[in-house]
mmCIF file of the N, C-alpha and C atoms, coordinates in Angstrom:
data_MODEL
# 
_entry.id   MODEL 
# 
loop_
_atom_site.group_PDB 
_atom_site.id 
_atom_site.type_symbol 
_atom_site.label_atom_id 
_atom_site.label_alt_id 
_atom_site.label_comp_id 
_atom_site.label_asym_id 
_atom_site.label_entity_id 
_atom_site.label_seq_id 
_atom_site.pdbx_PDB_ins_code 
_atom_site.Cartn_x 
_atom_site.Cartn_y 
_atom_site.Cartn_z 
_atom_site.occupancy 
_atom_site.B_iso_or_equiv 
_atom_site.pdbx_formal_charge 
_atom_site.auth_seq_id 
_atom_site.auth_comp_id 
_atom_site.auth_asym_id 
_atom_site.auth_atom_id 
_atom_site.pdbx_PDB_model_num 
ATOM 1   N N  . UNK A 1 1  ? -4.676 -5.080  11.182  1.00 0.00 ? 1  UNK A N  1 
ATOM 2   C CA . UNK A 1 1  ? -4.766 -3.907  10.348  1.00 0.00 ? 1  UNK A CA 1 
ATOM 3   C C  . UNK A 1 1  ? -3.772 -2.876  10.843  1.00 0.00 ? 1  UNK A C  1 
ATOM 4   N N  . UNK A 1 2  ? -3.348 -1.918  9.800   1.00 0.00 ? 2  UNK A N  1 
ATOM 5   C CA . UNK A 1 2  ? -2.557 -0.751  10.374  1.00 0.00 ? 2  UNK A CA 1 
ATOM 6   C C  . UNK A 1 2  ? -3.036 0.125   9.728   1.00 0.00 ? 2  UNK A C  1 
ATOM 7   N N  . UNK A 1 3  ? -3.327 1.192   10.465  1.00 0.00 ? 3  UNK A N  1 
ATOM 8   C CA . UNK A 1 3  ? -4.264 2.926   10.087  1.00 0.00 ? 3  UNK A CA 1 
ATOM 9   C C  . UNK A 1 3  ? -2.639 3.738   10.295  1.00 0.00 ? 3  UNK A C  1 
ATOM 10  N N  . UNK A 1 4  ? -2.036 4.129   9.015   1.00 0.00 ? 4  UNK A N  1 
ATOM 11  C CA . UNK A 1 4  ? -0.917 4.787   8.954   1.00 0.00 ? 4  UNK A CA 1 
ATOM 12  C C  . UNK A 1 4  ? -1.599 6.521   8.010   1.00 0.00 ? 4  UNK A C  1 
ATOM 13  N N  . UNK A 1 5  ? -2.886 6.452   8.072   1.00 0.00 ? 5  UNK A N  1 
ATOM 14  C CA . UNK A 1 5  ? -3.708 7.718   7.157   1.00 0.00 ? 5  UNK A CA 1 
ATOM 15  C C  . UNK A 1 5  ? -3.329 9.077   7.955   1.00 0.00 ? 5  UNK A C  1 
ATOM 16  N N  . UNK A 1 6  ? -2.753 10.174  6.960   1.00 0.00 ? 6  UNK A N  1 
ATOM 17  C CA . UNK A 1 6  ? -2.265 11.309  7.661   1.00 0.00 ? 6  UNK A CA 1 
ATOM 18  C C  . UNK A 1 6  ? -0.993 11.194  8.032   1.00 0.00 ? 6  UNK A C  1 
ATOM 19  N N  . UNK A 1 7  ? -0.192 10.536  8.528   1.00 0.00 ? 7  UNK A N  1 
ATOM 20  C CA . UNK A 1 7  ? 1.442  10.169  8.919   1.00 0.00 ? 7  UNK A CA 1 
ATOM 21  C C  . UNK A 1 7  ? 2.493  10.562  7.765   1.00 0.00 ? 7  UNK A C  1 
ATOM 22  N N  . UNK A 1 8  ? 3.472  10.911  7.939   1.00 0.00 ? 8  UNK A N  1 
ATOM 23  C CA . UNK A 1 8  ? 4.866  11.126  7.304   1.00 0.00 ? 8  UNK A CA 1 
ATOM 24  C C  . UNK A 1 8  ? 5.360  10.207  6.529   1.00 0.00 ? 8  UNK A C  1 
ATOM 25  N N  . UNK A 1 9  ? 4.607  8.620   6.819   1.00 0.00 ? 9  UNK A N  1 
ATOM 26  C CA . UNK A 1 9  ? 5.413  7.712   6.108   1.00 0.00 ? 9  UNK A CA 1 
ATOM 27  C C  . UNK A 1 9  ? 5.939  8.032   4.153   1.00 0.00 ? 9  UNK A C  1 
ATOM 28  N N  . UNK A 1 10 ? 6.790  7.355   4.256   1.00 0.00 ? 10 UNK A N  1 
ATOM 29  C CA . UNK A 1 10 ? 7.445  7.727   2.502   1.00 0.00 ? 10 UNK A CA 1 
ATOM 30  C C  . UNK A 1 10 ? 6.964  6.116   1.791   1.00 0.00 ? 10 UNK A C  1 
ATOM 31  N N  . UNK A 1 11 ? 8.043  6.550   1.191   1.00 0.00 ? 11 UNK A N  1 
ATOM 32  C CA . UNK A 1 11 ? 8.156  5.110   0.154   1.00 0.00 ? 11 UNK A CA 1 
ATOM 33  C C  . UNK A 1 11 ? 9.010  4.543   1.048   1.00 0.00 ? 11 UNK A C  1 
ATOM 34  N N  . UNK A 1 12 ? 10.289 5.158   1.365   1.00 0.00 ? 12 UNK A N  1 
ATOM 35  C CA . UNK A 1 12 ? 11.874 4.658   2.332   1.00 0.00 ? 12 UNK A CA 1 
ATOM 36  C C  . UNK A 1 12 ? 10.766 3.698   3.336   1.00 0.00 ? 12 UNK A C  1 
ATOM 37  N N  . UNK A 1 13 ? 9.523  4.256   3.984   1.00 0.00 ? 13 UNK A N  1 
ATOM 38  C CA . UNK A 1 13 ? 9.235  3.491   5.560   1.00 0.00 ? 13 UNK A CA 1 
ATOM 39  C C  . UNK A 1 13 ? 8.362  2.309   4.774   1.00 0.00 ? 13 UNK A C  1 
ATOM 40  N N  . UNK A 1 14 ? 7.714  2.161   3.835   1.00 0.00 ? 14 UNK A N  1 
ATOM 41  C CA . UNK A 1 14 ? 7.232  0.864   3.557   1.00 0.00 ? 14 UNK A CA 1 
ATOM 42  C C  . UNK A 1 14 ? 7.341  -0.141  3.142   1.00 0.00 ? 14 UNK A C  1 
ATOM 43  N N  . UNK A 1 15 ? 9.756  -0.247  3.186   1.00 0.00 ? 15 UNK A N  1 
ATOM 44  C CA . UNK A 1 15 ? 10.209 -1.680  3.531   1.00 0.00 ? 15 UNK A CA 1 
ATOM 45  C C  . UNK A 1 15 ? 10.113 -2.407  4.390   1.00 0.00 ? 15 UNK A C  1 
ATOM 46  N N  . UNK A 1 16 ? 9.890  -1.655  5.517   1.00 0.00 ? 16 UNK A N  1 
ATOM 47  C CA . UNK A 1 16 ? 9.285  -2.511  6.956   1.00 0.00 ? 16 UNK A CA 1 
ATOM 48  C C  . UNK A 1 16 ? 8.198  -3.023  7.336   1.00 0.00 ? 16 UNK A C  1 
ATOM 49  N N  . UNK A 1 17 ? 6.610  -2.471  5.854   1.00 0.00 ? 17 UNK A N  1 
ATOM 50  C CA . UNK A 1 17 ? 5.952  -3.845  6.352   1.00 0.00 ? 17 UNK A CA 1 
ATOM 51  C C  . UNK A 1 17 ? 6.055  -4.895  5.341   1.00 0.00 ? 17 UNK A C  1 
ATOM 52  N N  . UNK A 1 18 ? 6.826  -5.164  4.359   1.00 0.00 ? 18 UNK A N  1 
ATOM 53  C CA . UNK A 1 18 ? 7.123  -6.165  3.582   1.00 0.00 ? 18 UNK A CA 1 
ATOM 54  C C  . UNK A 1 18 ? 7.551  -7.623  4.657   1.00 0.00 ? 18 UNK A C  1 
ATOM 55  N N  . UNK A 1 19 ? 6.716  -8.555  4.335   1.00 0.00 ? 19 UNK A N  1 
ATOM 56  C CA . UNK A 1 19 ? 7.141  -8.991  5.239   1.00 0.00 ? 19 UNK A CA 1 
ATOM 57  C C  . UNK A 1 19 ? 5.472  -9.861  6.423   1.00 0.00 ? 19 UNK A C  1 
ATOM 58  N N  . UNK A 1 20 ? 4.781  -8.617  6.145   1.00 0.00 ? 20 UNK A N  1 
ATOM 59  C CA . UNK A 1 20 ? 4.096  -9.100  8.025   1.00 0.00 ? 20 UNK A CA 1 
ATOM 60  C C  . UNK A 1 20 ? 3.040  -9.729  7.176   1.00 0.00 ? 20 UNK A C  1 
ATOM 61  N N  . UNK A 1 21 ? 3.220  -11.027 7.054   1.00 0.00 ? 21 UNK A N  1 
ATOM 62  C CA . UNK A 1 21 ? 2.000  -11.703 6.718   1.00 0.00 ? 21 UNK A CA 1 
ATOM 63  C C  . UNK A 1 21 ? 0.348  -11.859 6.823   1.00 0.00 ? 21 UNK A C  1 
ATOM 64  N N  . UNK A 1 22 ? 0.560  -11.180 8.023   1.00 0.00 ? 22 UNK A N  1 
ATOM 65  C CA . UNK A 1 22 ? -0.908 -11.473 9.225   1.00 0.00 ? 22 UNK A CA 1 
ATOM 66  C C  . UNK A 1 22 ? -1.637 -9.917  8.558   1.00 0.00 ? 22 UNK A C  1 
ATOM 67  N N  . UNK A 1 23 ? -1.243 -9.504  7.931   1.00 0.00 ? 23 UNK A N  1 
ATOM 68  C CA . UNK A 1 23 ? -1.786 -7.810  7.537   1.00 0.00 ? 23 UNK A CA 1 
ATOM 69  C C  . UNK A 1 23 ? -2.763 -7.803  7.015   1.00 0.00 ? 23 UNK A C  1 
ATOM 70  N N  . UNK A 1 24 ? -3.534 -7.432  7.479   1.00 0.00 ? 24 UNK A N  1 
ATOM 71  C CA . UNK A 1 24 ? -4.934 -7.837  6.347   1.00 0.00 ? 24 UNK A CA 1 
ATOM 72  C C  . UNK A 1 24 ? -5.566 -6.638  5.913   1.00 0.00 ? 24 UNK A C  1 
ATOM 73  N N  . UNK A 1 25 ? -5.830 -5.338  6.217   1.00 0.00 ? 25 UNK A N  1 
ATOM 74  C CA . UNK A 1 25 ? -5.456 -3.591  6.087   1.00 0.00 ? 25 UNK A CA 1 
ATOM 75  C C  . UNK A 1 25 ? -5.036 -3.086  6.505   1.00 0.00 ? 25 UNK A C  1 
ATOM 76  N N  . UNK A 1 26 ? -4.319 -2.323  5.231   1.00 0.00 ? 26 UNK A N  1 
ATOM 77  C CA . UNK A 1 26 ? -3.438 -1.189  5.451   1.00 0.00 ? 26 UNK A CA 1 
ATOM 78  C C  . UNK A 1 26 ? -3.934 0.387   5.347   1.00 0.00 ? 26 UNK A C  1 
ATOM 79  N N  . UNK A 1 27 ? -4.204 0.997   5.543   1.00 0.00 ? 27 UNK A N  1 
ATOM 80  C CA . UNK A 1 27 ? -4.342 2.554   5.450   1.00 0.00 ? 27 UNK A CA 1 
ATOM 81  C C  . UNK A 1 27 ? -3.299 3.118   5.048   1.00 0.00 ? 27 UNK A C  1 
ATOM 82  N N  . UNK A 1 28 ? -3.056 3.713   3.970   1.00 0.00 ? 28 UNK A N  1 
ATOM 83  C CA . UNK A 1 28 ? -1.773 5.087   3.639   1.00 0.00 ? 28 UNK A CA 1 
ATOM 84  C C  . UNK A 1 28 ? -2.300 6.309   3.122   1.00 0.00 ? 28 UNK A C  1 
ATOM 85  N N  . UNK A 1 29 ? -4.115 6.452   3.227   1.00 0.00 ? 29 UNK A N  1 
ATOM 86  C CA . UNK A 1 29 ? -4.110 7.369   2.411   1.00 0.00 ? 29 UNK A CA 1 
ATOM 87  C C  . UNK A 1 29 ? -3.444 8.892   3.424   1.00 0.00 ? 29 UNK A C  1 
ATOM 88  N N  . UNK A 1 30 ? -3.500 9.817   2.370   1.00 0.00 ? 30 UNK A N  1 
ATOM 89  C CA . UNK A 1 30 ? -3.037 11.350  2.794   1.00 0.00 ? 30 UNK A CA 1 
ATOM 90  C C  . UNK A 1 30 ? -1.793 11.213  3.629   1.00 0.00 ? 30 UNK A C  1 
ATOM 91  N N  . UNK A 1 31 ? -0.919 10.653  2.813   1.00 0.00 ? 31 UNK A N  1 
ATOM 92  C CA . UNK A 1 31 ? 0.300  10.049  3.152   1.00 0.00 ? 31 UNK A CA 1 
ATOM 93  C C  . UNK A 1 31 ? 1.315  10.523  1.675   1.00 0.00 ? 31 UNK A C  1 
ATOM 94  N N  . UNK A 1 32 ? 2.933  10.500  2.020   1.00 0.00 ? 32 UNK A N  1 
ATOM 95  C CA . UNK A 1 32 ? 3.664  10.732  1.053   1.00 0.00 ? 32 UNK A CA 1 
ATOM 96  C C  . UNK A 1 32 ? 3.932  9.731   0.069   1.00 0.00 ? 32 UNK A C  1 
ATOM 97  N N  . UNK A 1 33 ? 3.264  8.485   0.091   1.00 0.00 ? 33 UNK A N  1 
ATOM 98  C CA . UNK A 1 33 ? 3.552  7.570   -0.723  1.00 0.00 ? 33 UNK A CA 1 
ATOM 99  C C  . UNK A 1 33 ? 3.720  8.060   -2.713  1.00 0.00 ? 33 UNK A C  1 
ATOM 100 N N  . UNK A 1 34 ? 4.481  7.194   -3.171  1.00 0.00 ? 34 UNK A N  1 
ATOM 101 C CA . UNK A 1 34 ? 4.329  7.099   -4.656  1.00 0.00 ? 34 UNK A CA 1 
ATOM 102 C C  . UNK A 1 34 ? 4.272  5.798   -5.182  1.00 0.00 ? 34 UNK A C  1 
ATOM 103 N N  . UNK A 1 35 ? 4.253  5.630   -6.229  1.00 0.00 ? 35 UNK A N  1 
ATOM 104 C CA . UNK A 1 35 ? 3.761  4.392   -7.147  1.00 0.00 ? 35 UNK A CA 1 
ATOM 105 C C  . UNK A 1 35 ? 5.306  3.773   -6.667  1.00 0.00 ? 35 UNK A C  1 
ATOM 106 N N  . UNK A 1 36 ? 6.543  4.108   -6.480  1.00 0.00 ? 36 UNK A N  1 
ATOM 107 C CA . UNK A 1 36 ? 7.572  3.529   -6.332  1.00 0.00 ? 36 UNK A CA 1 
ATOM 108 C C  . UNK A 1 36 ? 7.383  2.748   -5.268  1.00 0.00 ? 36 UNK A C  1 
ATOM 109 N N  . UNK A 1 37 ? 7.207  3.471   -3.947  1.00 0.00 ? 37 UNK A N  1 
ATOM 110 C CA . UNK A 1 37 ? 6.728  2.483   -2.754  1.00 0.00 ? 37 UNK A CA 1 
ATOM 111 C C  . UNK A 1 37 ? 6.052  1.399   -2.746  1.00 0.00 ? 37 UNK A C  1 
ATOM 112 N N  . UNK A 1 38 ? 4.957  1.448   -3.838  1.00 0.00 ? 38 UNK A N  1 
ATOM 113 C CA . UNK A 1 38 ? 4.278  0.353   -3.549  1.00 0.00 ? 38 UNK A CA 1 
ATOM 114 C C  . UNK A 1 38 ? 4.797  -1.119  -4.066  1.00 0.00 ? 38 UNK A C  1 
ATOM 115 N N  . UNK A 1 39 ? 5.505  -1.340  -4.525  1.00 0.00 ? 39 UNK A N  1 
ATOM 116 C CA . UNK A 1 39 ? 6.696  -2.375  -4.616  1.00 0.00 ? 39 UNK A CA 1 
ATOM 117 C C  . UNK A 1 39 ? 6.673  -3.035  -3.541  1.00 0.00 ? 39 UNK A C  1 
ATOM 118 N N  . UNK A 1 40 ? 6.918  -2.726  -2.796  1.00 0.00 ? 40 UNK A N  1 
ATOM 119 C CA . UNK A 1 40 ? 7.556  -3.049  -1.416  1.00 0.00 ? 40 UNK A CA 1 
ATOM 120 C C  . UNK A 1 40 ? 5.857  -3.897  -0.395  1.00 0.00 ? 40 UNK A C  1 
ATOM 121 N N  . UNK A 1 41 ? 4.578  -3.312  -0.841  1.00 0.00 ? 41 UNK A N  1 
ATOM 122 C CA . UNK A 1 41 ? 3.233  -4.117  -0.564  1.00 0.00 ? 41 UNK A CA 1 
ATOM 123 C C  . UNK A 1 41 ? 3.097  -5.481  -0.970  1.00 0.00 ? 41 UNK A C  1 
ATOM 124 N N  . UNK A 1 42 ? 4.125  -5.362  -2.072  1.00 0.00 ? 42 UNK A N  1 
ATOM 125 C CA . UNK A 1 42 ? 3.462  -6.742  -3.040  1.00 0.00 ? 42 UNK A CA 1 
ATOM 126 C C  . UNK A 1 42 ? 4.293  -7.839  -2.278  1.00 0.00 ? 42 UNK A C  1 
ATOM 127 N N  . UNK A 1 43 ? 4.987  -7.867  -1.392  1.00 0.00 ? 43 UNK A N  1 
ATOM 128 C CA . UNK A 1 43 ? 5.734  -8.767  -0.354  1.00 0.00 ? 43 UNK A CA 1 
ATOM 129 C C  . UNK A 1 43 ? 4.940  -9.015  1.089   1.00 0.00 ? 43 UNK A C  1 
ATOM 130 N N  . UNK A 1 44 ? 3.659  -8.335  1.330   1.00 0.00 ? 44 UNK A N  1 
ATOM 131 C CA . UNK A 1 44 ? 2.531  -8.116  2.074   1.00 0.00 ? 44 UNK A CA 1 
ATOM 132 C C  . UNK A 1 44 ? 1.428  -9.291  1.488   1.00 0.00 ? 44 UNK A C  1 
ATOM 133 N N  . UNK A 1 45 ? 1.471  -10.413 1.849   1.00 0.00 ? 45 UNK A N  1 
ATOM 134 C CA . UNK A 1 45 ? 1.013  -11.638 0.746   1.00 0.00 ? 45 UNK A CA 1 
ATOM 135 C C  . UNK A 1 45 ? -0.719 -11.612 1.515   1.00 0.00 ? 45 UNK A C  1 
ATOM 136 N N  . UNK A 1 46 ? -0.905 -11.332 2.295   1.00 0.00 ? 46 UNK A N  1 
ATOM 137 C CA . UNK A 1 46 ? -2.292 -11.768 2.491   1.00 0.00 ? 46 UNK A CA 1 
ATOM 138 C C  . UNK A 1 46 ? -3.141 -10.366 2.810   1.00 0.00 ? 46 UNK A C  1 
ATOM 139 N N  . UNK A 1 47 ? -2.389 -8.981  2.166   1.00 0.00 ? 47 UNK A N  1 
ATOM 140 C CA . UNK A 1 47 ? -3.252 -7.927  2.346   1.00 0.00 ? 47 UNK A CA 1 
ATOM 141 C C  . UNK A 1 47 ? -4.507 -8.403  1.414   1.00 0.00 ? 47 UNK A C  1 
ATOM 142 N N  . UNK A 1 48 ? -5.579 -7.948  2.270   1.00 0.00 ? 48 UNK A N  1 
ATOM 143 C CA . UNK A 1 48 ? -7.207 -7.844  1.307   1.00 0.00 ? 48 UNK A CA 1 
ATOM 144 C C  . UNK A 1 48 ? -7.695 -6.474  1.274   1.00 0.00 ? 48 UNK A C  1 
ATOM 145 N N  . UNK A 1 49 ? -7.125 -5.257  1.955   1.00 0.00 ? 49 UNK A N  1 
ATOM 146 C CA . UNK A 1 49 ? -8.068 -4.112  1.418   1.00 0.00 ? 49 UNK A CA 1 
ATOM 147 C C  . UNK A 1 49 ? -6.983 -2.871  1.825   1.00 0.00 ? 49 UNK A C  1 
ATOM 148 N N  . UNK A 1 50 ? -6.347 -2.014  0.991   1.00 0.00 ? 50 UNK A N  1 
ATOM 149 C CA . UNK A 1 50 ? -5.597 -1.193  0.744   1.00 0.00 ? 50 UNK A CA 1 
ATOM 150 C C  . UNK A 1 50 ? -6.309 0.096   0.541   1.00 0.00 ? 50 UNK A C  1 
ATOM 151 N N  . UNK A 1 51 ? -5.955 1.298   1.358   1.00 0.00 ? 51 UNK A N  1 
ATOM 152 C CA . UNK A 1 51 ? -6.460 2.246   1.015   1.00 0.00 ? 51 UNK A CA 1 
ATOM 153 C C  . UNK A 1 51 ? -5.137 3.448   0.523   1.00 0.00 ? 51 UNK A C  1 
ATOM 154 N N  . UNK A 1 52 ? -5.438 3.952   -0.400  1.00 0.00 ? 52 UNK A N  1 
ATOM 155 C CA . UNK A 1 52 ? -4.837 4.787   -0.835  1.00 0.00 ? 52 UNK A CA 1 
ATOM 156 C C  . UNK A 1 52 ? -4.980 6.454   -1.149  1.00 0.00 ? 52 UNK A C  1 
ATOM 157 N N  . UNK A 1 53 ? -6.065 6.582   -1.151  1.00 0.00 ? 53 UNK A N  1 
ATOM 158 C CA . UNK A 1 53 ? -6.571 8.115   -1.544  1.00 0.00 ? 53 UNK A CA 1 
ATOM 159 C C  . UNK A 1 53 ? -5.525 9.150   -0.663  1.00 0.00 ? 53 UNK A C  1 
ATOM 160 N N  . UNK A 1 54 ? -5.657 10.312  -1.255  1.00 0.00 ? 54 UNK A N  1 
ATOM 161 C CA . UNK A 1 54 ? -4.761 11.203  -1.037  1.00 0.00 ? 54 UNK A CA 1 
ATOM 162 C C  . UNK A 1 54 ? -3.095 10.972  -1.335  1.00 0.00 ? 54 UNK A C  1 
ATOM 163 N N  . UNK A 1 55 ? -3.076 10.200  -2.254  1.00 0.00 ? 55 UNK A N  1 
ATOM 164 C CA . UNK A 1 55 ? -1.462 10.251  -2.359  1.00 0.00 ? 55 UNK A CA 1 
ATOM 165 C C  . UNK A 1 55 ? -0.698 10.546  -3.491  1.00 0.00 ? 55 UNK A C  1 
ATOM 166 N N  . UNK A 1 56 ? 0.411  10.249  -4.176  1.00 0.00 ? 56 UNK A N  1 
ATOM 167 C CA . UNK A 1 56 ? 0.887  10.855  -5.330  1.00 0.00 ? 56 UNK A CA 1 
ATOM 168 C C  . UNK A 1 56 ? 0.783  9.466   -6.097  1.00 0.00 ? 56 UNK A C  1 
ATOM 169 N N  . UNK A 1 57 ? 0.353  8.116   -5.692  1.00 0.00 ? 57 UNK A N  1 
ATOM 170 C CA . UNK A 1 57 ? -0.013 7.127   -6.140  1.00 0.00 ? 57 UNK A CA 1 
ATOM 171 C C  . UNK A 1 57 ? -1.057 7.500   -7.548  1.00 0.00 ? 57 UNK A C  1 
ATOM 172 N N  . UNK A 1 58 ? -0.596 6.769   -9.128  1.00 0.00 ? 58 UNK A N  1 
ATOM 173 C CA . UNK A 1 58 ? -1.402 6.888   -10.359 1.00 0.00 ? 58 UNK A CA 1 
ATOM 174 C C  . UNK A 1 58 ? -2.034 5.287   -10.616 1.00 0.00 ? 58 UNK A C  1 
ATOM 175 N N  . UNK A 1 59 ? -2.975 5.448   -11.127 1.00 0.00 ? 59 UNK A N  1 
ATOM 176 C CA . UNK A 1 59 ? -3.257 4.499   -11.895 1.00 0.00 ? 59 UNK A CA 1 
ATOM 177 C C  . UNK A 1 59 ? -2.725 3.674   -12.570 1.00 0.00 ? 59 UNK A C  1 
ATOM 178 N N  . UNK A 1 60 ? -1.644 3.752   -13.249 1.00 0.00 ? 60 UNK A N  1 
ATOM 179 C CA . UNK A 1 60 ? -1.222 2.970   -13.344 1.00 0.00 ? 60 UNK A CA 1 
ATOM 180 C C  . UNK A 1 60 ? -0.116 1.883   -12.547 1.00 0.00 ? 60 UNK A C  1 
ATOM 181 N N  . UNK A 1 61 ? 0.148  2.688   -11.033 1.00 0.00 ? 61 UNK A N  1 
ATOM 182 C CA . UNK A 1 61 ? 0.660  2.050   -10.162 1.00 0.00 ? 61 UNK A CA 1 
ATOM 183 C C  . UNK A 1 61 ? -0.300 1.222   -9.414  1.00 0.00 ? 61 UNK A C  1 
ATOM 184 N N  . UNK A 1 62 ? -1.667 1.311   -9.489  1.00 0.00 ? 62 UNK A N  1 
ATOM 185 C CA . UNK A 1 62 ? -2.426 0.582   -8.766  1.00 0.00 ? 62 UNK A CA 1 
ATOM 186 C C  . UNK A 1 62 ? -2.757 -0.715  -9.249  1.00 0.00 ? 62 UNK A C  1 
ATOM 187 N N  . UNK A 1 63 ? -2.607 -0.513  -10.684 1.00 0.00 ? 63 UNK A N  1 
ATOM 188 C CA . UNK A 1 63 ? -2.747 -1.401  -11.713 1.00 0.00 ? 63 UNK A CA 1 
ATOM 189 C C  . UNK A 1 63 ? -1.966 -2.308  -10.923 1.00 0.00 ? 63 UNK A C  1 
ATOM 190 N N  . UNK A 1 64 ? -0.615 -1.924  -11.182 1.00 0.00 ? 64 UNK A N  1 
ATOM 191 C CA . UNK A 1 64 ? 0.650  -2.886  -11.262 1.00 0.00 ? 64 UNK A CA 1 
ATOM 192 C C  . UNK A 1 64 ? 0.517  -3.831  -9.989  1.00 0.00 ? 64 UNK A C  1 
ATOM 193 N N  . UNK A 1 65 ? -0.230 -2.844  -8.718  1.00 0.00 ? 65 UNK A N  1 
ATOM 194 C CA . UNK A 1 65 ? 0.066  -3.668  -7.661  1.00 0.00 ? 65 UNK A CA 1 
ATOM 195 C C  . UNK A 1 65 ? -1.398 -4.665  -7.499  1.00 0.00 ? 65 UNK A C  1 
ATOM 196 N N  . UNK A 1 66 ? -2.085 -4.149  -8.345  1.00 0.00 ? 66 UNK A N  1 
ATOM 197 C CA . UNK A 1 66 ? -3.690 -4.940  -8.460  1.00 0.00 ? 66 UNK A CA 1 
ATOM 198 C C  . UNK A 1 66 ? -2.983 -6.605  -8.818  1.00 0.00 ? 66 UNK A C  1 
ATOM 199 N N  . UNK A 1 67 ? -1.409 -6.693  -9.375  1.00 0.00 ? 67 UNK A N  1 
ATOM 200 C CA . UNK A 1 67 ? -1.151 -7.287  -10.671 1.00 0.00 ? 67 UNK A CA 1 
ATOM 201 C C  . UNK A 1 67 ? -0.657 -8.637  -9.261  1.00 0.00 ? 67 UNK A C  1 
ATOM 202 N N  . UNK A 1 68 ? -0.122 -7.958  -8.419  1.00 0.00 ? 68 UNK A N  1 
ATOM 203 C CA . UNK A 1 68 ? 0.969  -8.694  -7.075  1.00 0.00 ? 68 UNK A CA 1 
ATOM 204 C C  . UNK A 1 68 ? 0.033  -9.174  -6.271  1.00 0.00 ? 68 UNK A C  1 
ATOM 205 N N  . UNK A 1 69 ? -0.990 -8.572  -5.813  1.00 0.00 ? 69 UNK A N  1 
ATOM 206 C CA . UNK A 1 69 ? -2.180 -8.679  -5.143  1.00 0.00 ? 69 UNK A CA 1 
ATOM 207 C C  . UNK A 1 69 ? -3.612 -8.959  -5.462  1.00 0.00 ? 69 UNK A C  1 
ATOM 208 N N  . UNK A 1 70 ? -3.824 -9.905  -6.476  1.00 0.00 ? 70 UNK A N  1 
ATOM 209 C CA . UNK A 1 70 ? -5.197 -9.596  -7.278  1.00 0.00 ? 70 UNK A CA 1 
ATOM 210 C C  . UNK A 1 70 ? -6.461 -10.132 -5.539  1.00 0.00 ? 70 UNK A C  1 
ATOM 211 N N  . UNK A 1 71 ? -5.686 -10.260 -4.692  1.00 0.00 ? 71 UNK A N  1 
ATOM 212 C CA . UNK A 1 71 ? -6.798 -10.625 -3.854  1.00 0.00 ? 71 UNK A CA 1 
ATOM 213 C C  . UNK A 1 71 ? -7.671 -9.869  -3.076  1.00 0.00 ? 71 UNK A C  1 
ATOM 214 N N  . UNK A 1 72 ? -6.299 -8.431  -3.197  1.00 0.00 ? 72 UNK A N  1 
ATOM 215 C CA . UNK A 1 72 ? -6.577 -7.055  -2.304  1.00 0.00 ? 72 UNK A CA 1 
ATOM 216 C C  . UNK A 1 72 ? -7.538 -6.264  -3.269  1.00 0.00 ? 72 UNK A C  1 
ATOM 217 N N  . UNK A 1 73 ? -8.141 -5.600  -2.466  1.00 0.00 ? 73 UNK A N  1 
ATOM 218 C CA . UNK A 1 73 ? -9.172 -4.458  -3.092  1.00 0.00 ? 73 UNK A CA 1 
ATOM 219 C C  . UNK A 1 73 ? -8.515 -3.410  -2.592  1.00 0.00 ? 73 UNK A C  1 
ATOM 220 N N  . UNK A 1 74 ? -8.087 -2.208  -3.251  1.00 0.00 ? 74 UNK A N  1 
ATOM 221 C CA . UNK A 1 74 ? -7.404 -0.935  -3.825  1.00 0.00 ? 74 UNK A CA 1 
ATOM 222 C C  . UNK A 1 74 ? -8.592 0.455   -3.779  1.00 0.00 ? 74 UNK A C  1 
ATOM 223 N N  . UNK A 1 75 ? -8.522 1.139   -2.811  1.00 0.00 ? 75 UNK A N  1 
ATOM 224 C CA . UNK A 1 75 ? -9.319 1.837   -2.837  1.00 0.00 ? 75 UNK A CA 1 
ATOM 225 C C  . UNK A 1 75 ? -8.618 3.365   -2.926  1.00 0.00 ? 75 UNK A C  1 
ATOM 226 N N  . UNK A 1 76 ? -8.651 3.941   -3.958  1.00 0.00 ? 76 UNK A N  1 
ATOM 227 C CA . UNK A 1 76 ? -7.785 4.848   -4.607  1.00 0.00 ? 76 UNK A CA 1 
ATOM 228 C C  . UNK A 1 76 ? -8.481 6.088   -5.143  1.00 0.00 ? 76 UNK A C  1 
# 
């Protein structure tokens, strides 16, 4: 798991966990993220539980990534 909740990260820092297979939660809420960043999760193949609250993240970006990830649960 990675607890990144409260941190500076952007959209720019969440090409670097694209990639880590072994990830199984992520934390971003109250973070600068946007629906653009999350692109870059859907290369995160075995996330199961995503938290998101507090961010500039919409609904219909959660959708999209519900779409890459139907395995992860999205807590938004």
């Amino acid at each position: 798991w990675l607890w990144l909740y409260g941190t500076k990260v952007t959209d720019a820092g969440l090409v670097h966990l694209e990639g880590l297979t072994n990830l199984r939660v992520l934390a971003l809420s109250a973070t600068k993220i946007t629906d653009a960043g999350l692109a870059h999760l859907a290369g995160v193949p075995n996330l199961r539980e995503l938290w998101l609250g507090e961010t500039n993240i919409t609904d219909a970006g959660v959708e999209e990534l519900q779409k890459a990830l139907p395995e992860c649960t999205i807590i938004h």
